[in-house]
mmCIF file of the C-alpha atoms, coordinates in Angstrom:
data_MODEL
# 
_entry.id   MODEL 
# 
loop_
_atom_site.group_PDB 
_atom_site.id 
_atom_site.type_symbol 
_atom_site.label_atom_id 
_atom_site.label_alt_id 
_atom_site.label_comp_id 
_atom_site.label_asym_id 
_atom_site.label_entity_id 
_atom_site.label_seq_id 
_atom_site.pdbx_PDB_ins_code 
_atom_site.Cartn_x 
_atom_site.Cartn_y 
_atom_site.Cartn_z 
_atom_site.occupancy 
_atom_site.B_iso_or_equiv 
_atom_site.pdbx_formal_charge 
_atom_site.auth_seq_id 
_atom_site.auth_comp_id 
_atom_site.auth_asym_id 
_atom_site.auth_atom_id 
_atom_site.pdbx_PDB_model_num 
ATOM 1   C CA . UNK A 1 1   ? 0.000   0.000  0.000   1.00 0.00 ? 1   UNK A CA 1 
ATOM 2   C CA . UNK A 1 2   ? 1.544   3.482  -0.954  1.00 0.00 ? 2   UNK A CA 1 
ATOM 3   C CA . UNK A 1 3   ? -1.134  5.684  0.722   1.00 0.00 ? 3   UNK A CA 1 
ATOM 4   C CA . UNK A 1 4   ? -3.305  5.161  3.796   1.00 0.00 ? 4   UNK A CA 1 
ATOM 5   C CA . UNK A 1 5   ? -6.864  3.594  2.776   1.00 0.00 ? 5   UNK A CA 1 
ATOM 6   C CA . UNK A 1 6   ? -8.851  6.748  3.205   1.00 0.00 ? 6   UNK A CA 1 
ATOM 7   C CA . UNK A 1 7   ? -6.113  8.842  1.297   1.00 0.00 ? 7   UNK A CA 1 
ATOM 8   C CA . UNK A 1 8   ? -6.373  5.985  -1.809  1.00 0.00 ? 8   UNK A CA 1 
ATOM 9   C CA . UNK A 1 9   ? -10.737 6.502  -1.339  1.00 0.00 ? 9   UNK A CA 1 
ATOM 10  C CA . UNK A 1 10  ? -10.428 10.026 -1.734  1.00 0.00 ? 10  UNK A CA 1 
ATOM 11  C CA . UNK A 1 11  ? -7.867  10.345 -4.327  1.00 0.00 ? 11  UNK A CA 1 
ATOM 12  C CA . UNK A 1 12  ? -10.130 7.749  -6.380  1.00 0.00 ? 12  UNK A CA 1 
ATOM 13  C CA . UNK A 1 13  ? -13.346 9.762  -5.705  1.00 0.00 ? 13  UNK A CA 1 
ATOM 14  C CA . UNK A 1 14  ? -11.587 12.815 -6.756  1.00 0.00 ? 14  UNK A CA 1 
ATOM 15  C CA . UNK A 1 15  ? -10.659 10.977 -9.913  1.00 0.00 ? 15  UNK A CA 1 
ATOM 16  C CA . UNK A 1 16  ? -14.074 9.968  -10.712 1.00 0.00 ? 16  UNK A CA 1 
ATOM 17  C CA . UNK A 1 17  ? -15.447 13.178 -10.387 1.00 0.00 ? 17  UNK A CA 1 
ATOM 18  C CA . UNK A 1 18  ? -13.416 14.432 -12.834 1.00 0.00 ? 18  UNK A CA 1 
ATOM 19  C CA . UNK A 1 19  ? -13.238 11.785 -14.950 1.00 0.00 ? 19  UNK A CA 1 
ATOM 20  C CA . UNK A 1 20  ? -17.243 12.174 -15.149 1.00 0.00 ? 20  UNK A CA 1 
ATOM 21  C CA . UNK A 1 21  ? -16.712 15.215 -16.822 1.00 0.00 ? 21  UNK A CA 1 
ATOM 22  C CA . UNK A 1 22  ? -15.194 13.495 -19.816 1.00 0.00 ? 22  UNK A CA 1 
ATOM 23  C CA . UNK A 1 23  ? -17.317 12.848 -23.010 1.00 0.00 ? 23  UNK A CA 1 
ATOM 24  C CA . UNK A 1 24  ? -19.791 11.645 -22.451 1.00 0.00 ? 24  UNK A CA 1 
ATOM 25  C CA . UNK A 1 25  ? -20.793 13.774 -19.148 1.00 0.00 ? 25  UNK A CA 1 
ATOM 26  C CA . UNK A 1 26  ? -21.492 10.224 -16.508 1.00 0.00 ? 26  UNK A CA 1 
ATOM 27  C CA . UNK A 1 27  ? -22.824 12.931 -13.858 1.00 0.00 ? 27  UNK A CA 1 
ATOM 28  C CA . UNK A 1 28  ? -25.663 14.456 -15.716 1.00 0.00 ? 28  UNK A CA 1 
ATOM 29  C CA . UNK A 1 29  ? -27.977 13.264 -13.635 1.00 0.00 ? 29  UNK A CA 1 
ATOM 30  C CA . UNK A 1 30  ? -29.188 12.155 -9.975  1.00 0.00 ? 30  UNK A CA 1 
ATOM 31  C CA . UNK A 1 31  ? -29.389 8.578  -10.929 1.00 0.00 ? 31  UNK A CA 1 
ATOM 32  C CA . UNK A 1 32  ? -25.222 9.029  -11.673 1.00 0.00 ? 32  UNK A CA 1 
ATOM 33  C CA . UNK A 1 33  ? -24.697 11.057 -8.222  1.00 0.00 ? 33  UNK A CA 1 
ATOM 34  C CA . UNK A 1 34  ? -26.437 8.233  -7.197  1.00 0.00 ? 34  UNK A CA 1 
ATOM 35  C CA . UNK A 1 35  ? -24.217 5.885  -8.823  1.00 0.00 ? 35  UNK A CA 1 
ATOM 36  C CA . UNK A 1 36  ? -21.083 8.060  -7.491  1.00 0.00 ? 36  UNK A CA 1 
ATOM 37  C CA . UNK A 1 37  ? -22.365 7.996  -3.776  1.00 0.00 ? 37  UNK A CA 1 
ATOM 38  C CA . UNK A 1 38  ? -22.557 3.959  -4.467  1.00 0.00 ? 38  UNK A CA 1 
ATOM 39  C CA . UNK A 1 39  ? -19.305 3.616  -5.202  1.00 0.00 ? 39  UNK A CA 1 
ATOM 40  C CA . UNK A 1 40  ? -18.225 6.330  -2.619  1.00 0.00 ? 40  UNK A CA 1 
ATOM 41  C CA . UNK A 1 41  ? -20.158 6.067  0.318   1.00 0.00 ? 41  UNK A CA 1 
ATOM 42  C CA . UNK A 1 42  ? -19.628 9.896  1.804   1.00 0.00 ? 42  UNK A CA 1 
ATOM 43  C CA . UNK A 1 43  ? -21.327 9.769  5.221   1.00 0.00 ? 43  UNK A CA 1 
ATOM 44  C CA . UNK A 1 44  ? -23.263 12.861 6.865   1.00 0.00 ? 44  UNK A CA 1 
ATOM 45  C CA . UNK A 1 45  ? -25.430 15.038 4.971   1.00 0.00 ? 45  UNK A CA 1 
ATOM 46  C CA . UNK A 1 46  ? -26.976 13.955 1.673   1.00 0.00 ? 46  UNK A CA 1 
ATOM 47  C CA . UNK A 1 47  ? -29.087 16.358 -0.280  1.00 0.00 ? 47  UNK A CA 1 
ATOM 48  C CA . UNK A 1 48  ? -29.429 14.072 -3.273  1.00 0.00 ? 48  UNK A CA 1 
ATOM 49  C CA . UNK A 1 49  ? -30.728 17.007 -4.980  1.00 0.00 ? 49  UNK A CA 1 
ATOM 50  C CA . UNK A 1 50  ? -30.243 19.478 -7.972  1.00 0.00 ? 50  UNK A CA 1 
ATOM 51  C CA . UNK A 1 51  ? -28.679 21.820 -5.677  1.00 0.00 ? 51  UNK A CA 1 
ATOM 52  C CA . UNK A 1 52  ? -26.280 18.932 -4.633  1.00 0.00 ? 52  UNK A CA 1 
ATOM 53  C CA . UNK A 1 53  ? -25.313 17.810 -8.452  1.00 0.00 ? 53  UNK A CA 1 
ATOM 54  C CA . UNK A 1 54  ? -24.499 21.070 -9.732  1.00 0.00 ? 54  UNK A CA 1 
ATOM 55  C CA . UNK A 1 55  ? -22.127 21.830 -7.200  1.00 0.00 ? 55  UNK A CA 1 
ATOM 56  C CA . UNK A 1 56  ? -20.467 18.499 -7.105  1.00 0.00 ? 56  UNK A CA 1 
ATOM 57  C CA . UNK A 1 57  ? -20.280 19.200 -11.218 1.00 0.00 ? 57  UNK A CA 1 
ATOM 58  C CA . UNK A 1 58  ? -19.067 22.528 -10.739 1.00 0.00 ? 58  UNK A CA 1 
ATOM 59  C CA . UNK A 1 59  ? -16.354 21.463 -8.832  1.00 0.00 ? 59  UNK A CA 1 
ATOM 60  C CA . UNK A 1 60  ? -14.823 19.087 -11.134 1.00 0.00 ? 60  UNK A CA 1 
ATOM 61  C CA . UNK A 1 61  ? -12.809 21.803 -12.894 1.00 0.00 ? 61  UNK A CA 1 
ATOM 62  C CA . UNK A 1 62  ? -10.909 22.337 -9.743  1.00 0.00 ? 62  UNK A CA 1 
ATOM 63  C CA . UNK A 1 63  ? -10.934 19.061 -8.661  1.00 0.00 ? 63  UNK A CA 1 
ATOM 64  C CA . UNK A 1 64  ? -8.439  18.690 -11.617 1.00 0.00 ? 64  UNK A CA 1 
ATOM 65  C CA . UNK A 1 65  ? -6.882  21.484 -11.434 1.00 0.00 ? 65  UNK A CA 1 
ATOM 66  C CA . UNK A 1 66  ? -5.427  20.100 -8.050  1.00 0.00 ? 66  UNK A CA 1 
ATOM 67  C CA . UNK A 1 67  ? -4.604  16.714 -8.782  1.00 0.00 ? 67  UNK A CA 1 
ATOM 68  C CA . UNK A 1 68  ? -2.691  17.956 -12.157 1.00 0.00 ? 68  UNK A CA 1 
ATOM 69  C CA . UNK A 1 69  ? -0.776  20.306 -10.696 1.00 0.00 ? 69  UNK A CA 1 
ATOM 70  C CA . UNK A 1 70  ? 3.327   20.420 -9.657  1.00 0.00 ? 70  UNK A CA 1 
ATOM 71  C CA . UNK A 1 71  ? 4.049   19.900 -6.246  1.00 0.00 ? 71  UNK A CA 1 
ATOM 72  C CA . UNK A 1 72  ? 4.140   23.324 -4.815  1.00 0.00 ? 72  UNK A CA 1 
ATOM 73  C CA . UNK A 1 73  ? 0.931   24.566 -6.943  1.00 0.00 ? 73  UNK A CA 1 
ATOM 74  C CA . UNK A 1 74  ? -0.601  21.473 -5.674  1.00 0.00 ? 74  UNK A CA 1 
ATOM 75  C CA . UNK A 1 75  ? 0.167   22.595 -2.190  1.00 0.00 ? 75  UNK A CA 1 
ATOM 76  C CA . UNK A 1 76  ? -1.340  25.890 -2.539  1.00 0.00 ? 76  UNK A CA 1 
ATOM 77  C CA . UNK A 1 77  ? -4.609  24.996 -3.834  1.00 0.00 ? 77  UNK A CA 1 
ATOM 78  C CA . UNK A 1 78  ? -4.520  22.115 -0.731  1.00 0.00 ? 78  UNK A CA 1 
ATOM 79  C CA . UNK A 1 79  ? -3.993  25.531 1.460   1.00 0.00 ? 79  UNK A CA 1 
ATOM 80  C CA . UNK A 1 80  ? -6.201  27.580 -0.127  1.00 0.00 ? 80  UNK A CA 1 
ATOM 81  C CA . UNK A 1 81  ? -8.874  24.506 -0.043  1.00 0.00 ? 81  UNK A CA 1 
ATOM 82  C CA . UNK A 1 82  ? -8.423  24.345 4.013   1.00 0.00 ? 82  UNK A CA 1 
ATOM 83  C CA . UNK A 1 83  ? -8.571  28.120 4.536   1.00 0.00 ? 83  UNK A CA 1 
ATOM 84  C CA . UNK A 1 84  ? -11.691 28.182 2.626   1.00 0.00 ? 84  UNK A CA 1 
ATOM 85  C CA . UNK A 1 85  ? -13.531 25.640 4.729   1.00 0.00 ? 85  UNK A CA 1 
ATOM 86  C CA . UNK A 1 86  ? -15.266 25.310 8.264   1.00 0.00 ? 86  UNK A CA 1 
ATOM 87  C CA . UNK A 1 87  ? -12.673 23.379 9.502   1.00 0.00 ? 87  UNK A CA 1 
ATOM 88  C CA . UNK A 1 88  ? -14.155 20.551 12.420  1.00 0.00 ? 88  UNK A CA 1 
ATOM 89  C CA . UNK A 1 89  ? -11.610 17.864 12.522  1.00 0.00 ? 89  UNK A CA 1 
ATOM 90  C CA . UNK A 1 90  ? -12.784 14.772 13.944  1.00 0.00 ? 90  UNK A CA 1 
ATOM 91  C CA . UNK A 1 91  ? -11.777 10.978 13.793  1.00 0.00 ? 91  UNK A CA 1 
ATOM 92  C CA . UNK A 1 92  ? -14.175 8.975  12.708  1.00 0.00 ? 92  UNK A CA 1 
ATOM 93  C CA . UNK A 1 93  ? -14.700 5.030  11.810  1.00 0.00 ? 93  UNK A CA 1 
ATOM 94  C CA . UNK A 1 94  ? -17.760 3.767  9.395   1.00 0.00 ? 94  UNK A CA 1 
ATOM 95  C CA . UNK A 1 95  ? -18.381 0.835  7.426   1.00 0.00 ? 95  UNK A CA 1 
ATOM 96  C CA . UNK A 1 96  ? -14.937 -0.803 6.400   1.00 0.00 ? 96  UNK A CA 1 
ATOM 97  C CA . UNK A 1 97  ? -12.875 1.611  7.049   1.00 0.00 ? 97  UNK A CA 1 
ATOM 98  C CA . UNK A 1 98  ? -10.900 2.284  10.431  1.00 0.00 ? 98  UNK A CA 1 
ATOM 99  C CA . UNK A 1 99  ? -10.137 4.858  12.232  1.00 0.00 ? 99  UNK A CA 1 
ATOM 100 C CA . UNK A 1 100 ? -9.448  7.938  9.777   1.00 0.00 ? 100 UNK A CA 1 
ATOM 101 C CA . UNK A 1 101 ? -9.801  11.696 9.816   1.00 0.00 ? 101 UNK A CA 1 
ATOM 102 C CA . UNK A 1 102 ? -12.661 13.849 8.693   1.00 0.00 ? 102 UNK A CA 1 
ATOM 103 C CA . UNK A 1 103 ? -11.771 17.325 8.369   1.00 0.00 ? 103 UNK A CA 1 
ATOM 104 C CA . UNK A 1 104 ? -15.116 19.162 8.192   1.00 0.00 ? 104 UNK A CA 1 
ATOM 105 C CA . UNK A 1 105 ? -18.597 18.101 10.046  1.00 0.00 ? 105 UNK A CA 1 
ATOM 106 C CA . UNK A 1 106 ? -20.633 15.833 8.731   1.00 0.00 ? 106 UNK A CA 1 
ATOM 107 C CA . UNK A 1 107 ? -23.560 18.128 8.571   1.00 0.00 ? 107 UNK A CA 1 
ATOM 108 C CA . UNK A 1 108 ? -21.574 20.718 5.581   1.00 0.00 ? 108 UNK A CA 1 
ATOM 109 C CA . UNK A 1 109 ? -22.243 20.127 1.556   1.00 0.00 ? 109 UNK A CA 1 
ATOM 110 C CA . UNK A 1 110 ? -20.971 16.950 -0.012  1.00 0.00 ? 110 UNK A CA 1 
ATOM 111 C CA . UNK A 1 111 ? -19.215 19.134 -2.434  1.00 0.00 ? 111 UNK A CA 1 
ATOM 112 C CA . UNK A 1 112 ? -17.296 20.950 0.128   1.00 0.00 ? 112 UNK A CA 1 
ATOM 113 C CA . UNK A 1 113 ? -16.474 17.622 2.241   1.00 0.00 ? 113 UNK A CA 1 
ATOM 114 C CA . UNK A 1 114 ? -15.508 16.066 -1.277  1.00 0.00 ? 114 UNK A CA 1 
ATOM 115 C CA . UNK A 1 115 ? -12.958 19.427 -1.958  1.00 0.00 ? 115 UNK A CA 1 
ATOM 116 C CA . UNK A 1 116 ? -11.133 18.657 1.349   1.00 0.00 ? 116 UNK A CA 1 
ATOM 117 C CA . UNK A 1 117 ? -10.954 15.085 1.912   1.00 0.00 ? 117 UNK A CA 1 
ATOM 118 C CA . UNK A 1 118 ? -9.097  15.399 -2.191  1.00 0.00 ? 118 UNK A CA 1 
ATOM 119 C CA . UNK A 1 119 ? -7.403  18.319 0.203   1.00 0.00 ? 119 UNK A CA 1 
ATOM 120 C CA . UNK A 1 120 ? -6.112  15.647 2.981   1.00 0.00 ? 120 UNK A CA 1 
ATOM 121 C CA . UNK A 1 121 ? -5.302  13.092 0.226   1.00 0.00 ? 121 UNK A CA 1 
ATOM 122 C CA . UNK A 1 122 ? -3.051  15.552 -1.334  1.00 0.00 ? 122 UNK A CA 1 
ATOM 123 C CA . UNK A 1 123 ? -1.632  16.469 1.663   1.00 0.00 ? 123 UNK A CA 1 
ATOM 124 C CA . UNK A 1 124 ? 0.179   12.938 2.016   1.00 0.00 ? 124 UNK A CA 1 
ATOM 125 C CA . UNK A 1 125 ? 0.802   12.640 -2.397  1.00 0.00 ? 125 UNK A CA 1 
ATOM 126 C CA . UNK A 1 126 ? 2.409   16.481 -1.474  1.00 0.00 ? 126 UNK A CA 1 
ATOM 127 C CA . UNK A 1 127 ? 4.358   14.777 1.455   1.00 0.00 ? 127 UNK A CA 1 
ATOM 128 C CA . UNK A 1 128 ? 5.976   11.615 0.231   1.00 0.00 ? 128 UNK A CA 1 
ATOM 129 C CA . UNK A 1 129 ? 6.392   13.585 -3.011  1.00 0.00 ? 129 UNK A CA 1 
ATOM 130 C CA . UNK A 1 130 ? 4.206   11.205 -5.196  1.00 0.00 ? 130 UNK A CA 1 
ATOM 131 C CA . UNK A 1 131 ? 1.918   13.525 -7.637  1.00 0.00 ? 131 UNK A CA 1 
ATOM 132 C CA . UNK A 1 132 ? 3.523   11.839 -10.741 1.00 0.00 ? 132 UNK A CA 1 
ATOM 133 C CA . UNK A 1 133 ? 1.038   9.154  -9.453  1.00 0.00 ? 133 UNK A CA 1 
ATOM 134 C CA . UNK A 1 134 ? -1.837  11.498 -11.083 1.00 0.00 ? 134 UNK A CA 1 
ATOM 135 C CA . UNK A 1 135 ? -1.334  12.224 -14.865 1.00 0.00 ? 135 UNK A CA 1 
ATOM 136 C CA . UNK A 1 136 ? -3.619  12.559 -18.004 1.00 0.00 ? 136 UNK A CA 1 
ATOM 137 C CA . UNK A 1 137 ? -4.157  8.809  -19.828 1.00 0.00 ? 137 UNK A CA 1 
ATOM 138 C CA . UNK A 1 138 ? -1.480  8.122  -21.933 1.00 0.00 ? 138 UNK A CA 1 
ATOM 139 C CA . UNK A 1 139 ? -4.196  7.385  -24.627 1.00 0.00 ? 139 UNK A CA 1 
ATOM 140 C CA . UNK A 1 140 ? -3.579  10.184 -27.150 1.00 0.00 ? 140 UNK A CA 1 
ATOM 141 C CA . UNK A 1 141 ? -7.947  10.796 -27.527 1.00 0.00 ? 141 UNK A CA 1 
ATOM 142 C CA . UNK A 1 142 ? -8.355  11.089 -23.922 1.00 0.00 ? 142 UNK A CA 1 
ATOM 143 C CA . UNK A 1 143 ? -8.412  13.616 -21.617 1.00 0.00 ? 143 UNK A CA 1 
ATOM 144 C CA . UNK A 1 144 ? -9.343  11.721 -18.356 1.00 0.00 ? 144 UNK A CA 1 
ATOM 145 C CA . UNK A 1 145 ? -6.746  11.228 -15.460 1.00 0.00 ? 145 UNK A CA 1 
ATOM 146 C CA . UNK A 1 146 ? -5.061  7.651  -14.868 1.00 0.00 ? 146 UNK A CA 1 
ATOM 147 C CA . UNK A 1 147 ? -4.407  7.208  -10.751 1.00 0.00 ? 147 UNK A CA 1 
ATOM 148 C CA . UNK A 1 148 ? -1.286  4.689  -10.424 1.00 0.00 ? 148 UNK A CA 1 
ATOM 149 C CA . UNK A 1 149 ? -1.452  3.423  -6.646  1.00 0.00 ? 149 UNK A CA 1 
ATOM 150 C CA . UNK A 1 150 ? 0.149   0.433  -8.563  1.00 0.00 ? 150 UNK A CA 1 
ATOM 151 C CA . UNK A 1 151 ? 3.668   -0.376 -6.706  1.00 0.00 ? 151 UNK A CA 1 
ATOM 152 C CA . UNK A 1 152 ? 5.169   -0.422 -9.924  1.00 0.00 ? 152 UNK A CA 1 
ATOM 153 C CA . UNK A 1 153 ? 3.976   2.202  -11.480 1.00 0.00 ? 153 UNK A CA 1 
ATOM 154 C CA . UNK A 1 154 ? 2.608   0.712  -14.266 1.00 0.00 ? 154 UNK A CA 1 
ATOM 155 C CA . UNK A 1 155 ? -0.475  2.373  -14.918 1.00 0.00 ? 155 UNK A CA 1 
ATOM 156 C CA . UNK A 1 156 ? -0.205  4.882  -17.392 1.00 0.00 ? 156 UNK A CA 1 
ATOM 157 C CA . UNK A 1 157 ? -4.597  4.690  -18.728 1.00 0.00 ? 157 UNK A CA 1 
ATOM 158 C CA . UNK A 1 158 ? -7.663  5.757  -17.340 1.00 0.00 ? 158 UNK A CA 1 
ATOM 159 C CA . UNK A 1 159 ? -9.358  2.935  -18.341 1.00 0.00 ? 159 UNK A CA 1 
ATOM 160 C CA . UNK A 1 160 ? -9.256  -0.734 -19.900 1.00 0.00 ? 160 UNK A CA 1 
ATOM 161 C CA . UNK A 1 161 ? -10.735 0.627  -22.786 1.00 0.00 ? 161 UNK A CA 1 
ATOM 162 C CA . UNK A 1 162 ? -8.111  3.031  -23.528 1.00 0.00 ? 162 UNK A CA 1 
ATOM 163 C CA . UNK A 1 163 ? -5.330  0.439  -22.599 1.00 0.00 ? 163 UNK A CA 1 
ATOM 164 C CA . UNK A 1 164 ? -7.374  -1.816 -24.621 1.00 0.00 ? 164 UNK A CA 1 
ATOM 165 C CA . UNK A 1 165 ? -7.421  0.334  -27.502 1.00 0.00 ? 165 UNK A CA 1 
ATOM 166 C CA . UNK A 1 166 ? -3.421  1.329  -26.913 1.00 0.00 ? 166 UNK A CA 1 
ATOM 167 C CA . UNK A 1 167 ? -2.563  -2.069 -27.452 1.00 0.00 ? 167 UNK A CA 1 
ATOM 168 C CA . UNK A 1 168 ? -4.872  -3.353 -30.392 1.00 0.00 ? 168 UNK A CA 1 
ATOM 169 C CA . UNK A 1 169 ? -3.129  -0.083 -32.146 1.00 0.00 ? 169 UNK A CA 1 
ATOM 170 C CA . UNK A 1 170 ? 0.625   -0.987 -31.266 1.00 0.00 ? 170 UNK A CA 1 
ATOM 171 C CA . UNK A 1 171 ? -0.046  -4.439 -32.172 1.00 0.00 ? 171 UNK A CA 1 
ATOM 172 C CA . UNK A 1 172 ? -1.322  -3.751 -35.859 1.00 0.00 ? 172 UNK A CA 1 
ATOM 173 C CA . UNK A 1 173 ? 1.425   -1.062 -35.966 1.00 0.00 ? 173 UNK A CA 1 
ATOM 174 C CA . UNK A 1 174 ? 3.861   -3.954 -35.269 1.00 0.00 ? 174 UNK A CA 1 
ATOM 175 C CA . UNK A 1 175 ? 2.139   -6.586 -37.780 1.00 0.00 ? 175 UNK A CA 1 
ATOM 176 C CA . UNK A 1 176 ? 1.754   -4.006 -40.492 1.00 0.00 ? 176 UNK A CA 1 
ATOM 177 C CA . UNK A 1 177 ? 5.543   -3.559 -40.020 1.00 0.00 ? 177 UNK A CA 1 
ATOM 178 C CA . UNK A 1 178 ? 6.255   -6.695 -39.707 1.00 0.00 ? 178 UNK A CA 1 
ATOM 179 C CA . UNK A 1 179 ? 4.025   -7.479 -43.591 1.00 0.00 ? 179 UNK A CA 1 
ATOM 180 C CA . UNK A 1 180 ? 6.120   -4.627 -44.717 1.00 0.00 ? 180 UNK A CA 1 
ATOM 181 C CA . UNK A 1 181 ? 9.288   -6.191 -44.464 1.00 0.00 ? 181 UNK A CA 1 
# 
C-alpha cells in the first residue's frame, strides 16, 4: 500500500469526479450522483438534490486542477482549499474503514467535504512527493486522469478501454511492419 486507505478513497473519488466530466458527461444526472455515492459512500449530509449535483459538477474543474498540478501549486490549492472551509476535525470510523480523519462536520455540503478530503489526500501525495502518481491517460484521444497506486507504477490509462485500444493499435502497428518487411 503506498497511501493510507482513506487517502487511496479520496484520491479515487476525486478521480471519478473528474473523470465524469469526460465525453460523455457520466454525472448528468441524480441517478449518476447516485451511482457516485454507491461507489463512494460519503457519510453525513446527503441532499441528493439538484442543488447537490451542480455543485459536485461545478467542482470538477478544480478538482483537476489540483490533482494535475506540480508539487508546490498542488500545495497551494490544498492551502487555499483548508482556509476556505469550516474546519471541524474529527476521527471517525464507518463501514470498512478504520479509524481515519474527517476534516469538516458531517452536517456541511458533499461538495465541500468532497474538496477537502481530495485536500487531505493531497496532503500525504504532497508529502511523500508522489503527484507523478496522477497524470492525463497516456491514450492520445483522452483527456481523463489515470491514478497509479500500482507499486510499480505501471499504470499509465484511465481505463481498460483506452489500454485496450493502446494495445490493439501498437499491435497492428507492429504486424503491419512486420508485412512490410
Amino acid at each position: 500500500m503506498i497511501f493510507t486507505d482513506d487517502t487511496e478513497e479520496g484520491l479515487r473519488a476525486a478521480v471519478w469526479l473528474v473523470n465524469s466530466a469526460e465525453d460523455p458527461d457520466t454525472l448528468a444526472d441524480l441517478a449518476e450522483e447516485r451511482a457516485f455515492l454507491e461507489e463512494f459512500p460519503y457519510t453525513g449530509r446527503l441532499d441528493r438534490d439538484e442543488t447537490e449535483l451542480a455543485s459536485l459538477r461545478d467542482l470538477r474543474p478544480h478538482l483537476r486542477a489540483m490533482l494535475l498540478a506540480p508539487r508546490d501549486e498542488m500545495a497551494a490549492h490544498v492551502n487555499d482549499a483548508l482556509a476556505g472551509a469550516h474546519l471541524s476535525p474529527h476521527l471517525v470510523r464507518h463501514g470498512d474503514m478504520d479509524w481515519h480523519l474527517h476534516a469538516v462536520a458531517d452536517e456541511r455540503p458533499l461538495s465541500e467535504r468532497v474538496l477537502i478530503e481530495t485536500a487531505m489526500a493531497l496532503i500525504d501525495v504532497i508529502r511523500t512527493d508522489e503527484g507523478s502518481r496522477i497524470s492525463v491517460c497516456a491514450d492520445d484521444t483522452c483527456e481523463a486522469l489515470a491514478l497509479d497506486l500500482s507499486r510499480n507504477r505501471s499504470k499509465r490509462y484511465c481505463s481498460t478501454v483506452c489500454a485496450n485500444r493502446n494495445a490493439v493499435a501498437a499491435y497492428r502497428a507492429r504486424r503491419a511492419g512486420a508485412e512490410e518487411a
